[in-house]
mmCIF file of the N, C-alpha and C atoms, coordinates in Angstrom:
data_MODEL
# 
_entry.id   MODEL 
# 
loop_
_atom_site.group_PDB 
_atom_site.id 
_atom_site.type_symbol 
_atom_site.label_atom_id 
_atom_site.label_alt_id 
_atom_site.label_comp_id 
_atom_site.label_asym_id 
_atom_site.label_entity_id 
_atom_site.label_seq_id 
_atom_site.pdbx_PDB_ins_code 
_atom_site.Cartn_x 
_atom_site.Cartn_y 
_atom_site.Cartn_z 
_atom_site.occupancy 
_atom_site.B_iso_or_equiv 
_atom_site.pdbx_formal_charge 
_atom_site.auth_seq_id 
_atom_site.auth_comp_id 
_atom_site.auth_asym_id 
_atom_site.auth_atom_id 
_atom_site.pdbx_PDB_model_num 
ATOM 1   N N  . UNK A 1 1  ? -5.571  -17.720 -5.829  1.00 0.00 ? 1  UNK A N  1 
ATOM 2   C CA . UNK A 1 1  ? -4.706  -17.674 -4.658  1.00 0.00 ? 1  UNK A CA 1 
ATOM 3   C C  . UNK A 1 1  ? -3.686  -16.553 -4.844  1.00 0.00 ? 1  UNK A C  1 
ATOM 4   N N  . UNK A 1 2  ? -3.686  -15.934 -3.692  1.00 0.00 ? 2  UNK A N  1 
ATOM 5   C CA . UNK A 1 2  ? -2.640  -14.684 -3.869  1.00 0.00 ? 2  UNK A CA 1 
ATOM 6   C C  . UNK A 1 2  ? -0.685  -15.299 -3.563  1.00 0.00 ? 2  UNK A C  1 
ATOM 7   N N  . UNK A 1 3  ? -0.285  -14.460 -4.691  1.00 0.00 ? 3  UNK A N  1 
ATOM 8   C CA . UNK A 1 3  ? 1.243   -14.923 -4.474  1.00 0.00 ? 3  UNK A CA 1 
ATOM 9   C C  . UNK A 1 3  ? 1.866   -14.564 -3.114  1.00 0.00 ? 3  UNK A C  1 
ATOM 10  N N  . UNK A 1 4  ? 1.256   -13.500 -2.653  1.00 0.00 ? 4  UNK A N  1 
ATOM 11  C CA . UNK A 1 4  ? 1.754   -12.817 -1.560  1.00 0.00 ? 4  UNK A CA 1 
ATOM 12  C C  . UNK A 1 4  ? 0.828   -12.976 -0.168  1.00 0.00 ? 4  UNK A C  1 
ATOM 13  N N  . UNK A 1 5  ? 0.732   -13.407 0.821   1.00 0.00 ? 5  UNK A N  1 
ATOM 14  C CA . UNK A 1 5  ? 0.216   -12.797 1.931   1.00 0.00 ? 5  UNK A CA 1 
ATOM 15  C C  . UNK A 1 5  ? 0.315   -11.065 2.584   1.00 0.00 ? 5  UNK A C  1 
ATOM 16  N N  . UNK A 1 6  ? -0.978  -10.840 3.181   1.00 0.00 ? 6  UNK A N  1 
ATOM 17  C CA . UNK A 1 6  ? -1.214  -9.352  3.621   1.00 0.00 ? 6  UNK A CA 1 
ATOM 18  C C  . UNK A 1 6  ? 0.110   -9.109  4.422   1.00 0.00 ? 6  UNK A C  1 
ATOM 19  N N  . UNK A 1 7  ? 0.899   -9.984  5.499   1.00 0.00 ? 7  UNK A N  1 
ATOM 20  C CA . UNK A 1 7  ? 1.825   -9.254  6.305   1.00 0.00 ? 7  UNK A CA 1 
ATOM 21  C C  . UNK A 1 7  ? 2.743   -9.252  4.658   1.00 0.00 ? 7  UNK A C  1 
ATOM 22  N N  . UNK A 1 8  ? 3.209   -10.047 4.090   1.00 0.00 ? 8  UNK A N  1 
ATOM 23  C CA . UNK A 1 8  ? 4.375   -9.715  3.143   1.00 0.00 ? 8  UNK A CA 1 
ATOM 24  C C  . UNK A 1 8  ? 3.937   -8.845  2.250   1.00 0.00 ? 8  UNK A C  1 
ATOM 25  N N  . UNK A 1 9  ? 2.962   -8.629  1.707   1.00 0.00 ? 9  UNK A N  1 
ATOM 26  C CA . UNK A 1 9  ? 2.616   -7.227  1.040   1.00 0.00 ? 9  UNK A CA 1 
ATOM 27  C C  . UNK A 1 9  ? 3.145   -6.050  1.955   1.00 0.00 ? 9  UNK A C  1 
ATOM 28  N N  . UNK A 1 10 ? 2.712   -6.453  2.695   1.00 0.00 ? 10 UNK A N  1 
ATOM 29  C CA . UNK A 1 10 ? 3.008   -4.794  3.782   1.00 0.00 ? 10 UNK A CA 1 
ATOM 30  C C  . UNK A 1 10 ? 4.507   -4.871  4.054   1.00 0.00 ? 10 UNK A C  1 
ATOM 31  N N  . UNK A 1 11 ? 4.931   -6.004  4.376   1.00 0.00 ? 11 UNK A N  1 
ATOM 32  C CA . UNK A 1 11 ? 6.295   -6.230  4.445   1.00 0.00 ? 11 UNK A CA 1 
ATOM 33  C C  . UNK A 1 11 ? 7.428   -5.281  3.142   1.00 0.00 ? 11 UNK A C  1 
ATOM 34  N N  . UNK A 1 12 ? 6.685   -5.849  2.052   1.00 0.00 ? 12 UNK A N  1 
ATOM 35  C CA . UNK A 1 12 ? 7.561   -4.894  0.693   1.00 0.00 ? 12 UNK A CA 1 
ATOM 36  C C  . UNK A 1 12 ? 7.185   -3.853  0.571   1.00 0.00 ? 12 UNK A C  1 
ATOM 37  N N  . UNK A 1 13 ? 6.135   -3.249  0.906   1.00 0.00 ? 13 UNK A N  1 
ATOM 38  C CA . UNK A 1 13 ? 5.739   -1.656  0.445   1.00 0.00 ? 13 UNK A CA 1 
ATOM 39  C C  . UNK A 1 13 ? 6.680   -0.633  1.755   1.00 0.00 ? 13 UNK A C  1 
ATOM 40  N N  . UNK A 1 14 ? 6.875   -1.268  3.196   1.00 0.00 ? 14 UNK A N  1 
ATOM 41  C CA . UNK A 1 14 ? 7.567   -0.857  4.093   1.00 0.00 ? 14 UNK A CA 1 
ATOM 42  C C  . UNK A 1 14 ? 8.983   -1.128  3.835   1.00 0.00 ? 14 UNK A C  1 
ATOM 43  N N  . UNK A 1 15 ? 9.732   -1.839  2.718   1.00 0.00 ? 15 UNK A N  1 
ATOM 44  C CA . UNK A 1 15 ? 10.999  -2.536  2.359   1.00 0.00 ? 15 UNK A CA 1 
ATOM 45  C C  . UNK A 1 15 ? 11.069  -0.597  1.497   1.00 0.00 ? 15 UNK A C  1 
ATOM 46  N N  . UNK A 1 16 ? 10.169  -0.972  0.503   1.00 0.00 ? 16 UNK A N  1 
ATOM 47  C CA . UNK A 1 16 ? 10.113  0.322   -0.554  1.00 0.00 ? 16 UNK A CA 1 
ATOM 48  C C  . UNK A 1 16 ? 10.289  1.707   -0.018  1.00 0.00 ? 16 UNK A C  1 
ATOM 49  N N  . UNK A 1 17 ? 10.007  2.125   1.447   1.00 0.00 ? 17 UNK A N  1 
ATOM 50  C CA . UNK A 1 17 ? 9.519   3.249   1.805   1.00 0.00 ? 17 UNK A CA 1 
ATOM 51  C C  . UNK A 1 17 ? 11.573  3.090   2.954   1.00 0.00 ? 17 UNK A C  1 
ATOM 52  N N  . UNK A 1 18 ? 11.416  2.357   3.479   1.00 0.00 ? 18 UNK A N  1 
ATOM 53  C CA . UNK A 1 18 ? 12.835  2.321   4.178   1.00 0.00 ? 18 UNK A CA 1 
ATOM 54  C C  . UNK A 1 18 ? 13.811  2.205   3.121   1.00 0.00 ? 18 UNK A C  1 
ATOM 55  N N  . UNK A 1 19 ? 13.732  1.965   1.830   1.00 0.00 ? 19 UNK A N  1 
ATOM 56  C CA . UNK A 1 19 ? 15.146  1.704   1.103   1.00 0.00 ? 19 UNK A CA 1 
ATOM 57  C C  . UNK A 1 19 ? 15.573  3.276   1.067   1.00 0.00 ? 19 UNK A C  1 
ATOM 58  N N  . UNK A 1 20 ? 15.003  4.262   0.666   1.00 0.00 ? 20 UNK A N  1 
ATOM 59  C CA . UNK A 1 20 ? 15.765  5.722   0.680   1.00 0.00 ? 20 UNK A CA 1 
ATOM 60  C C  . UNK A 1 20 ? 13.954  6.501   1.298   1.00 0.00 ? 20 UNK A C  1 
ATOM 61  N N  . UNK A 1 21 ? 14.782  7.666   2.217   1.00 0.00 ? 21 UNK A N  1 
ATOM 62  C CA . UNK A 1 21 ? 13.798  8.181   2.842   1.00 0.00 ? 21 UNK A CA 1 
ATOM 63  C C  . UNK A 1 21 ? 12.843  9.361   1.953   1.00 0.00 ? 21 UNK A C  1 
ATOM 64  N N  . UNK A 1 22 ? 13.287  9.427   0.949   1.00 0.00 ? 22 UNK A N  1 
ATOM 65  C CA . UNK A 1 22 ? 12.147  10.123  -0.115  1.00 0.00 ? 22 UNK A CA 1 
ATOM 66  C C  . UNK A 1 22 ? 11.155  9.684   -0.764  1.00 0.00 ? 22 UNK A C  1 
ATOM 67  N N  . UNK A 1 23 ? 11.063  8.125   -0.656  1.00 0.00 ? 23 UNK A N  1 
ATOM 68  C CA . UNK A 1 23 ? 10.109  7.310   -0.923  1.00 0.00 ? 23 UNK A CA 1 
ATOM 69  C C  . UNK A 1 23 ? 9.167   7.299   0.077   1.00 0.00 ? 23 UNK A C  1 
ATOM 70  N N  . UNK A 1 24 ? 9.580   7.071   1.432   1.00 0.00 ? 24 UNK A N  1 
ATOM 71  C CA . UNK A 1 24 ? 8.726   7.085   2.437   1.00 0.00 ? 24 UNK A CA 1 
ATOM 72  C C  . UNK A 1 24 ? 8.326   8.568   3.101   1.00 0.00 ? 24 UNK A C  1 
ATOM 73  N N  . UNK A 1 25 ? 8.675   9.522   2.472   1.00 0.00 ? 25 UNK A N  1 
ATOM 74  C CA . UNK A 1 25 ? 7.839   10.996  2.336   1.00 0.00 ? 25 UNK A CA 1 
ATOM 75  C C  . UNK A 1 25 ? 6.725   10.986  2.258   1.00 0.00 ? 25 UNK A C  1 
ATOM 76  N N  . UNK A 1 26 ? 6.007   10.117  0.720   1.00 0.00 ? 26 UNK A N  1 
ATOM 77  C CA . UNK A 1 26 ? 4.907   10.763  0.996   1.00 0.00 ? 26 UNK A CA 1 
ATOM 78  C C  . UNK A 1 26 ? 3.680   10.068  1.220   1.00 0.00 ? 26 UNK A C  1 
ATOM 79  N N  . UNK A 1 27 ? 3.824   9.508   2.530   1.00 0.00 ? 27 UNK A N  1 
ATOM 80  C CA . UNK A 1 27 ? 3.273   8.433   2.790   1.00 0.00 ? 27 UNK A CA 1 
ATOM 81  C C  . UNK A 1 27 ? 2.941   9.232   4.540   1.00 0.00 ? 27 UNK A C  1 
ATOM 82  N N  . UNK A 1 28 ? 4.489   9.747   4.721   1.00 0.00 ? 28 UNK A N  1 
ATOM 83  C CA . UNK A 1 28 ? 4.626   10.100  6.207   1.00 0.00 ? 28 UNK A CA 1 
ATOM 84  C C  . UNK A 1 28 ? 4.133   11.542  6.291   1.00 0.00 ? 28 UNK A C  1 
ATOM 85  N N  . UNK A 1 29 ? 4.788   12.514  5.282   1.00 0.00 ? 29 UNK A N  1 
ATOM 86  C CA . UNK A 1 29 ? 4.395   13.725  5.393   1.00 0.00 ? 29 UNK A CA 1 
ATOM 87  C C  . UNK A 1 29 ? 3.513   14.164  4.444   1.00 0.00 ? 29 UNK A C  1 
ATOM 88  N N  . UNK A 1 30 ? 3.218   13.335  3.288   1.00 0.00 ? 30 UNK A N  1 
ATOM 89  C CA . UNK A 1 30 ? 1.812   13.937  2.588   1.00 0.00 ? 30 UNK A CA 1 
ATOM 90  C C  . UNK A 1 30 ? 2.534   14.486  1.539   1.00 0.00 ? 30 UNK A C  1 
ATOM 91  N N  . UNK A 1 31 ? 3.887   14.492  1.459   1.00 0.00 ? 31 UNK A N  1 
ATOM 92  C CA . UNK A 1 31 ? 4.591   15.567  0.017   1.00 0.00 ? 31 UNK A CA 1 
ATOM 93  C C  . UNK A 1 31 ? 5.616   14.427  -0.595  1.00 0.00 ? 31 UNK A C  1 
ATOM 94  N N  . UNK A 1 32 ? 5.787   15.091  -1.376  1.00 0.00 ? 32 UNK A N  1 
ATOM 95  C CA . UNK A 1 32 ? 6.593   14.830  -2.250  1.00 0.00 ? 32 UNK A CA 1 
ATOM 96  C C  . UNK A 1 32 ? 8.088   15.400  -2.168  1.00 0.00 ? 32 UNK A C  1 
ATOM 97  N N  . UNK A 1 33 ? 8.992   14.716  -2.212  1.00 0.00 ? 33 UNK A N  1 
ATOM 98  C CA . UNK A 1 33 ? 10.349  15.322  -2.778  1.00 0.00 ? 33 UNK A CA 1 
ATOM 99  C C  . UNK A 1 33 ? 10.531  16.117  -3.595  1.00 0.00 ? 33 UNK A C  1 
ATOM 100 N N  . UNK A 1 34 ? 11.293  17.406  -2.979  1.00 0.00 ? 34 UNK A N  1 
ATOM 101 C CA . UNK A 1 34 ? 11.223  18.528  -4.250  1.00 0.00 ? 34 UNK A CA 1 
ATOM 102 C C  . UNK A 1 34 ? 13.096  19.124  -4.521  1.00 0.00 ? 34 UNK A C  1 
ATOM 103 N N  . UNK A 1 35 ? 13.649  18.293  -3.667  1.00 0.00 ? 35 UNK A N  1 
ATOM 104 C CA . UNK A 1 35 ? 14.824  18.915  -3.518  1.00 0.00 ? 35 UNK A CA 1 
ATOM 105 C C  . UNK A 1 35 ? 15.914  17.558  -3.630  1.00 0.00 ? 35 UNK A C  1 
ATOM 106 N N  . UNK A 1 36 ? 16.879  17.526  -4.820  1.00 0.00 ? 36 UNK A N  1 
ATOM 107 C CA . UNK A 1 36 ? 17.380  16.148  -4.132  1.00 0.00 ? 36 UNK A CA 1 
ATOM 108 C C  . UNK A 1 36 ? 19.383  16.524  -4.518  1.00 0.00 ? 36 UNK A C  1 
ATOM 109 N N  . UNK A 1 37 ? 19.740  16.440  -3.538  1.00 0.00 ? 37 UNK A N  1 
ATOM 110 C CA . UNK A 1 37 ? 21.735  17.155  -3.697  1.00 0.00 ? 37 UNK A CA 1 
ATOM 111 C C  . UNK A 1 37 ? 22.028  16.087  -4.673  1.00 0.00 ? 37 UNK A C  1 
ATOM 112 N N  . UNK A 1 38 ? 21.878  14.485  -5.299  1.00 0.00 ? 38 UNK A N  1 
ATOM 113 C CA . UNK A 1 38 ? 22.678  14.343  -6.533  1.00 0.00 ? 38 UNK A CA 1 
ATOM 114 C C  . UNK A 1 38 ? 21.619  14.005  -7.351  1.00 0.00 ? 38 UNK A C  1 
ATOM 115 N N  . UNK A 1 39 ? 20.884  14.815  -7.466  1.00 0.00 ? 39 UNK A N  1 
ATOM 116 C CA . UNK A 1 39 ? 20.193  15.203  -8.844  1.00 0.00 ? 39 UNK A CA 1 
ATOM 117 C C  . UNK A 1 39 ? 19.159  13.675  -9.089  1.00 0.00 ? 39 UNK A C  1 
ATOM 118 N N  . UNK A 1 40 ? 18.906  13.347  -10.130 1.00 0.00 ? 40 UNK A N  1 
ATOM 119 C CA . UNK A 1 40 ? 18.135  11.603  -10.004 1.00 0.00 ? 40 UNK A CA 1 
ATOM 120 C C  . UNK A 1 40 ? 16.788  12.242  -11.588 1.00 0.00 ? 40 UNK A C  1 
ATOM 121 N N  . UNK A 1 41 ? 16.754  11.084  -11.315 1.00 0.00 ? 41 UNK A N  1 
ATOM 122 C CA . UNK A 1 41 ? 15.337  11.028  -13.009 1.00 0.00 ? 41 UNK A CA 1 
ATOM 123 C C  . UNK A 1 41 ? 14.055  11.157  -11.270 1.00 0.00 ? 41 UNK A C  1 
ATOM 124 N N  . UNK A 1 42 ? 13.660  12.876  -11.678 1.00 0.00 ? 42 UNK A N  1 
ATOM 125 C CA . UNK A 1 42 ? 12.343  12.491  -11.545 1.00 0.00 ? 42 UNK A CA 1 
ATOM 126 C C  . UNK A 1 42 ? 10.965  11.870  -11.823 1.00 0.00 ? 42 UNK A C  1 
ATOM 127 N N  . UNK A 1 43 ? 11.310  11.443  -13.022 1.00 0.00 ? 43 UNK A N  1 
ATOM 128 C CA . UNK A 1 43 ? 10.178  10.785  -13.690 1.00 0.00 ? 43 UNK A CA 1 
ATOM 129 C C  . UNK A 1 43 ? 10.246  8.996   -12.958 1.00 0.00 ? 43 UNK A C  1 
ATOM 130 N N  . UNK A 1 44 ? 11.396  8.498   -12.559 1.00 0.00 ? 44 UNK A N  1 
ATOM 131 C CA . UNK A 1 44 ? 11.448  7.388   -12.196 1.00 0.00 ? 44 UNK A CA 1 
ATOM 132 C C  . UNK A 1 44 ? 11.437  7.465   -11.033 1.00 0.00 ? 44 UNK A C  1 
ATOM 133 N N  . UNK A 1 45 ? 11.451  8.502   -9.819  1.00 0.00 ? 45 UNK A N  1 
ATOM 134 C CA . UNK A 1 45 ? 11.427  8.559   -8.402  1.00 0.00 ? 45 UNK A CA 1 
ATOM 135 C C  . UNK A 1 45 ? 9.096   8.702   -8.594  1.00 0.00 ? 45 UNK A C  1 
ATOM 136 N N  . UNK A 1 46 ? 8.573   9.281   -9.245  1.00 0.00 ? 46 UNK A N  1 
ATOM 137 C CA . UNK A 1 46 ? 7.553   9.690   -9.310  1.00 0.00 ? 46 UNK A CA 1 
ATOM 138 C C  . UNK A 1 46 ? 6.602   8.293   -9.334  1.00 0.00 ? 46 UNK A C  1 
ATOM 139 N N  . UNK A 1 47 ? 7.678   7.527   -10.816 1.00 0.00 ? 47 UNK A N  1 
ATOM 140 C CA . UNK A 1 47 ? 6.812   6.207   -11.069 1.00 0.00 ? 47 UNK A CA 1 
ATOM 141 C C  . UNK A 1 47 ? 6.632   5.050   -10.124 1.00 0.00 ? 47 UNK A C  1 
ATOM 142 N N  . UNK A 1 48 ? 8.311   5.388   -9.194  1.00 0.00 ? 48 UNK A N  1 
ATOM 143 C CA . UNK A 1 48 ? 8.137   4.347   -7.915  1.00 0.00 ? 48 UNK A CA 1 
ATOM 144 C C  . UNK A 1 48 ? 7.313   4.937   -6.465  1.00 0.00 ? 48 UNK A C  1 
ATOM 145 N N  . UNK A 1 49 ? 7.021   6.017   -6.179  1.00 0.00 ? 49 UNK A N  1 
ATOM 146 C CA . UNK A 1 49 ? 6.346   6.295   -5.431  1.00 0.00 ? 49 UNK A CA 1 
ATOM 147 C C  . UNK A 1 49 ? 4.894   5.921   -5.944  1.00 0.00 ? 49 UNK A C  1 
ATOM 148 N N  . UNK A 1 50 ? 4.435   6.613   -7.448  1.00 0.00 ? 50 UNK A N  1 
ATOM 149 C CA . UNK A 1 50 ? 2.646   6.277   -7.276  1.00 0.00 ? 50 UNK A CA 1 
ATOM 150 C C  . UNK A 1 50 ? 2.405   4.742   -7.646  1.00 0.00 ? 50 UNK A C  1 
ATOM 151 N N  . UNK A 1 51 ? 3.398   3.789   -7.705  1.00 0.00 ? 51 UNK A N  1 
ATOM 152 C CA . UNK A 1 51 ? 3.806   2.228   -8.107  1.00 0.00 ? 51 UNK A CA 1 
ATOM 153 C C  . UNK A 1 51 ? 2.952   1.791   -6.112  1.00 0.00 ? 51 UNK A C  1 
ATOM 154 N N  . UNK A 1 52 ? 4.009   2.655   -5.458  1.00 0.00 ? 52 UNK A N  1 
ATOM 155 C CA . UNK A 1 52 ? 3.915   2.242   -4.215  1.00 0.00 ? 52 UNK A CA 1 
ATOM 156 C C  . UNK A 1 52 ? 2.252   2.795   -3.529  1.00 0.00 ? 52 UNK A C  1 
ATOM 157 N N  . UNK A 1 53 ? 2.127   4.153   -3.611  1.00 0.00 ? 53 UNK A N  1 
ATOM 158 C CA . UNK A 1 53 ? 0.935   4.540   -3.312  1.00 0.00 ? 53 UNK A CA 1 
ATOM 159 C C  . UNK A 1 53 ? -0.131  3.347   -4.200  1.00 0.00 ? 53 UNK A C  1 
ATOM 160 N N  . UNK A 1 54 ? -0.020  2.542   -5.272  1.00 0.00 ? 54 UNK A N  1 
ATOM 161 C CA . UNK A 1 54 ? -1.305  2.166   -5.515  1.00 0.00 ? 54 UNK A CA 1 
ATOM 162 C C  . UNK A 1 54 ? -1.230  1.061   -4.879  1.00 0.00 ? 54 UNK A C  1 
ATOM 163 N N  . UNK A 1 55 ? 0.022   -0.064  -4.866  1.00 0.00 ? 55 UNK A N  1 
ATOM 164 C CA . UNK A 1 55 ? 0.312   -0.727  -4.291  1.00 0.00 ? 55 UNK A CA 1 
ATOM 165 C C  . UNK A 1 55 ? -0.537  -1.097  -2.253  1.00 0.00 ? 55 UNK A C  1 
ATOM 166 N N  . UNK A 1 56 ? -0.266  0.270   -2.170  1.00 0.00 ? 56 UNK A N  1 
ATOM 167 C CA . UNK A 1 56 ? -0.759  0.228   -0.456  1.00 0.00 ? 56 UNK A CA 1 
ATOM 168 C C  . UNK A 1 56 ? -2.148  0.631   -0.614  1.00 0.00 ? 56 UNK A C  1 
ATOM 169 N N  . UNK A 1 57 ? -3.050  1.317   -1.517  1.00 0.00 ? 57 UNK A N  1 
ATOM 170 C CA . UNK A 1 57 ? -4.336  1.038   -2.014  1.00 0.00 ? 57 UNK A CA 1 
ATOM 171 C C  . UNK A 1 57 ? -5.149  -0.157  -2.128  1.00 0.00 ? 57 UNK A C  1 
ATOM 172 N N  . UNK A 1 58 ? -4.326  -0.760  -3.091  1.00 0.00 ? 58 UNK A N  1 
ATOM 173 C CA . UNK A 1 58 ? -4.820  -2.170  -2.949  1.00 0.00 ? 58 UNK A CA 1 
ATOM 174 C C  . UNK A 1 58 ? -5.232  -2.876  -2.207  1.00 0.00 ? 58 UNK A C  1 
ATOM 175 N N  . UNK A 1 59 ? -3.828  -2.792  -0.980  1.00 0.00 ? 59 UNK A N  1 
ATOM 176 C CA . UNK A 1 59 ? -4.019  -3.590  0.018   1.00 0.00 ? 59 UNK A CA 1 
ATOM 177 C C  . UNK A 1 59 ? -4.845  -3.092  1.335   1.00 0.00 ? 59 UNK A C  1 
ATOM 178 N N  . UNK A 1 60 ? -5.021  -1.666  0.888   1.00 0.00 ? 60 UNK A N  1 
ATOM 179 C CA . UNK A 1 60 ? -6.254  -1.386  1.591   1.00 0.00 ? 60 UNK A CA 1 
ATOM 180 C C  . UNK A 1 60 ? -7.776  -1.932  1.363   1.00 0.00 ? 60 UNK A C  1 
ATOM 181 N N  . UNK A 1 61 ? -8.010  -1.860  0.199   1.00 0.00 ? 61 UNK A N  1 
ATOM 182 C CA . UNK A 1 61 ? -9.050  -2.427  -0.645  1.00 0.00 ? 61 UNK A CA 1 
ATOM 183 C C  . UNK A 1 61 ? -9.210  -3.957  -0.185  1.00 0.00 ? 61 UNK A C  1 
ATOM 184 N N  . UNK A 1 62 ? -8.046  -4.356  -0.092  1.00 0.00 ? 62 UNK A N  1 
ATOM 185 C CA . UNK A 1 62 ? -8.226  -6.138  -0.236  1.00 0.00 ? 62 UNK A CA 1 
ATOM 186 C C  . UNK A 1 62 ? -8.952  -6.244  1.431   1.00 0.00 ? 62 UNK A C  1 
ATOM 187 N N  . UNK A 1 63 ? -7.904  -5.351  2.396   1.00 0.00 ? 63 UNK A N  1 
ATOM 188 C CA . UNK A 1 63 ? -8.193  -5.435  3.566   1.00 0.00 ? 63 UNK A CA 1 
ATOM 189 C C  . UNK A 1 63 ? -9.778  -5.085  4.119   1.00 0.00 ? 63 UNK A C  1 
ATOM 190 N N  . UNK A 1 64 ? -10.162 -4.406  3.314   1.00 0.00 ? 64 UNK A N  1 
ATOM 191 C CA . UNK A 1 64 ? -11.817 -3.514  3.560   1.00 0.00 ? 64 UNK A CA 1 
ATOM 192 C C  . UNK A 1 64 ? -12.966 -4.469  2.658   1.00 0.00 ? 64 UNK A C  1 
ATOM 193 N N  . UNK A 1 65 ? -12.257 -5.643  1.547   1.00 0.00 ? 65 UNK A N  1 
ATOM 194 C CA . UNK A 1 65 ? -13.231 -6.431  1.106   1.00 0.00 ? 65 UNK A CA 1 
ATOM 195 C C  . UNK A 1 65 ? -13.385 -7.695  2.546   1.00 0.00 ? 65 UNK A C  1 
ATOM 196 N N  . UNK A 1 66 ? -12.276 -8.106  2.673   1.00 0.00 ? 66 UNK A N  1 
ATOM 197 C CA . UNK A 1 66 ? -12.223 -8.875  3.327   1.00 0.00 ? 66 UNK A CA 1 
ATOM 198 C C  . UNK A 1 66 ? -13.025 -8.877  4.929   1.00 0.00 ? 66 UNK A C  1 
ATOM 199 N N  . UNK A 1 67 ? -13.147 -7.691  5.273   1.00 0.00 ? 67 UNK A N  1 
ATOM 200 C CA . UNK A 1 67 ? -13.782 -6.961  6.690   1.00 0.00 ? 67 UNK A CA 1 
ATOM 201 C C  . UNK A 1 67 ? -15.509 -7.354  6.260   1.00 0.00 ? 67 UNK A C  1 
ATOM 202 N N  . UNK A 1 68 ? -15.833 -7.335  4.613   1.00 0.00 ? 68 UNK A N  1 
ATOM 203 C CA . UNK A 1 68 ? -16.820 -7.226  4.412   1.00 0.00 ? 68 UNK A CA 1 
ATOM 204 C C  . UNK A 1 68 ? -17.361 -8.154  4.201   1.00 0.00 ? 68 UNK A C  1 
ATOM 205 N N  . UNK A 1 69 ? -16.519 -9.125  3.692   1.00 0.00 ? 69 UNK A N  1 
ATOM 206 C CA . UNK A 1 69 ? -17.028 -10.621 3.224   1.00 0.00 ? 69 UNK A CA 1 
ATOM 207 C C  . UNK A 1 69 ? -17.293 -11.124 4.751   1.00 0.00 ? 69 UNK A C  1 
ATOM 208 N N  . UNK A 1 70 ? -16.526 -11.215 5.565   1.00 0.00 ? 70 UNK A N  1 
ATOM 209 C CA . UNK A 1 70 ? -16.608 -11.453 6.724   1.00 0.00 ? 70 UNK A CA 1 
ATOM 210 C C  . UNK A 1 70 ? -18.163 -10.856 7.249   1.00 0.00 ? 70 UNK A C  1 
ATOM 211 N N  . UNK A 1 71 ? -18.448 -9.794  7.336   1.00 0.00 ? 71 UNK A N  1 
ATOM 212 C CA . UNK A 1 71 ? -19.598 -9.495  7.765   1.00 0.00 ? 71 UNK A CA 1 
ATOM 213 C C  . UNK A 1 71 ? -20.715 -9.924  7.203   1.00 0.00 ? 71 UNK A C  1 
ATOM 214 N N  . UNK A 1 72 ? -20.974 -10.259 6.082   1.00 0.00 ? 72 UNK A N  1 
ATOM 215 C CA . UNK A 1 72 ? -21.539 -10.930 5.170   1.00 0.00 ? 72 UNK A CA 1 
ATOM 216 C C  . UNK A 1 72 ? -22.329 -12.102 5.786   1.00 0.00 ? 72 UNK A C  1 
ATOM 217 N N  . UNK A 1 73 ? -20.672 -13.034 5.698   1.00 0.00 ? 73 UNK A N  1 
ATOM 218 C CA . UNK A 1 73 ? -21.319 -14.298 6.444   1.00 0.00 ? 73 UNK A CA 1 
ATOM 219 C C  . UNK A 1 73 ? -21.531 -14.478 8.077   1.00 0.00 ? 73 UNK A C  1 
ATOM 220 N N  . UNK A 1 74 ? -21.671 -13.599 8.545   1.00 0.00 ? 74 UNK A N  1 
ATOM 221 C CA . UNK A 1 74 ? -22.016 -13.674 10.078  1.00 0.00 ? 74 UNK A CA 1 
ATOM 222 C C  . UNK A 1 74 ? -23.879 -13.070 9.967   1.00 0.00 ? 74 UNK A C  1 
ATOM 223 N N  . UNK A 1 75 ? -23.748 -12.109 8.634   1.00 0.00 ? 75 UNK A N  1 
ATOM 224 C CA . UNK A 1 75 ? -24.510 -11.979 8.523   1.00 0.00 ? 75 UNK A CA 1 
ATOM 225 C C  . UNK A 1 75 ? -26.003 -12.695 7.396   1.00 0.00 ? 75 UNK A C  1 
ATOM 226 N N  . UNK A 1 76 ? -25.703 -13.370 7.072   1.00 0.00 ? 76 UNK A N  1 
ATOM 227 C CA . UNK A 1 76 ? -26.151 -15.200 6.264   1.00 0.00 ? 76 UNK A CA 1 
ATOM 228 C C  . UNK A 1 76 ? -26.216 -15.748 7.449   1.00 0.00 ? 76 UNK A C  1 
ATOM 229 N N  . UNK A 1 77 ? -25.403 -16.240 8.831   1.00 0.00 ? 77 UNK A N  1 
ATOM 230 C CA . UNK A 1 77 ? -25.281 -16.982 9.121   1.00 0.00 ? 77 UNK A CA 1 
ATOM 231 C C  . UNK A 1 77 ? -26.667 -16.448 10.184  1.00 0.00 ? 77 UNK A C  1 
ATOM 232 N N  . UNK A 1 78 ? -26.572 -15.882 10.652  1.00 0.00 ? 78 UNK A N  1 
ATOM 233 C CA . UNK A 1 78 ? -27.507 -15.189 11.499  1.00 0.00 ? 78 UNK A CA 1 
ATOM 234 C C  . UNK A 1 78 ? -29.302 -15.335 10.750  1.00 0.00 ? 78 UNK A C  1 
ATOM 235 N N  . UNK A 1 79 ? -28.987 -14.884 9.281   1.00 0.00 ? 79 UNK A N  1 
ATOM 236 C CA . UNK A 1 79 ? -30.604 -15.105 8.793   1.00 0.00 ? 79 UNK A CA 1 
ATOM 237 C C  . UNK A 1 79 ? -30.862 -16.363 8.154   1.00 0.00 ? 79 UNK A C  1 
ATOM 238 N N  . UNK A 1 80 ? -29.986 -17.316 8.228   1.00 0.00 ? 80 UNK A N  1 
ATOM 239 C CA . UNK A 1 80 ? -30.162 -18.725 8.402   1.00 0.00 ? 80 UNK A CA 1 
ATOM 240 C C  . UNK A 1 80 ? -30.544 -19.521 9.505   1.00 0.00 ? 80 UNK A C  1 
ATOM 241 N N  . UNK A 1 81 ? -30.339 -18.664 10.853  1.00 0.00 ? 81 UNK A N  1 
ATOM 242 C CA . UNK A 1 81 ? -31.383 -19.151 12.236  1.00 0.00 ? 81 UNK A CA 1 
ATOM 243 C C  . UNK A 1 81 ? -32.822 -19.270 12.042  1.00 0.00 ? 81 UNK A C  1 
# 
C-alpha cells in the first residue's frame, strides 16, 4: 500500500516547485538556474531539483503502469467471453 496517494504525490512535488521559483525552472523552462543574487550551495539546489525530477518520474511510471494494468484486465476480461 502506498503511503501517499497520486493527487498528494503531485500535491508535494507542486509544494517543491512553488516553494522558490528556481526549483520550478526546470520543469517549466527545461533549464536550470545559473544565476542566483545571494549566492546558495549549488550542489544542494541540484540534489533537490533531480530529488524532484525523479520524484515526478515515478509518478509518471506509476501513472503509465496503472493505464496498463487496467488495459490488461479489460483485456482478460474480454478473452474470457
Amino acid at each position: 500500500m502506498p503511503i501517499a496517494t497520486r493527487p498528494e504525490k503531485q500535491q508535494v512535488i507542486q509544494a517543491m516547485k512553488d516553494s522558490n521559483k528556481k526549483y520550478a525552472k526546470p520543469f517549466e523552462k527545461g533549464k536550470m538556474s545559473t544565476f542566483s543574487i545571494m549566492g546558495g550551495n549549488w550542489e544542494e539546489y541540484a540534489a533537490i531539483v533531480m530529488d524532484m525530477v525523479t520524484a515526478d518520474t515515478l509518478l509518471e511510471v506509476d501513472e503509465k503502469l496503472e493505464r496498463l494494468n487496467t488495459n490488461i484486465e479489460k483485456l482478460i476480461a474480454v478473452l474470457q467471453k
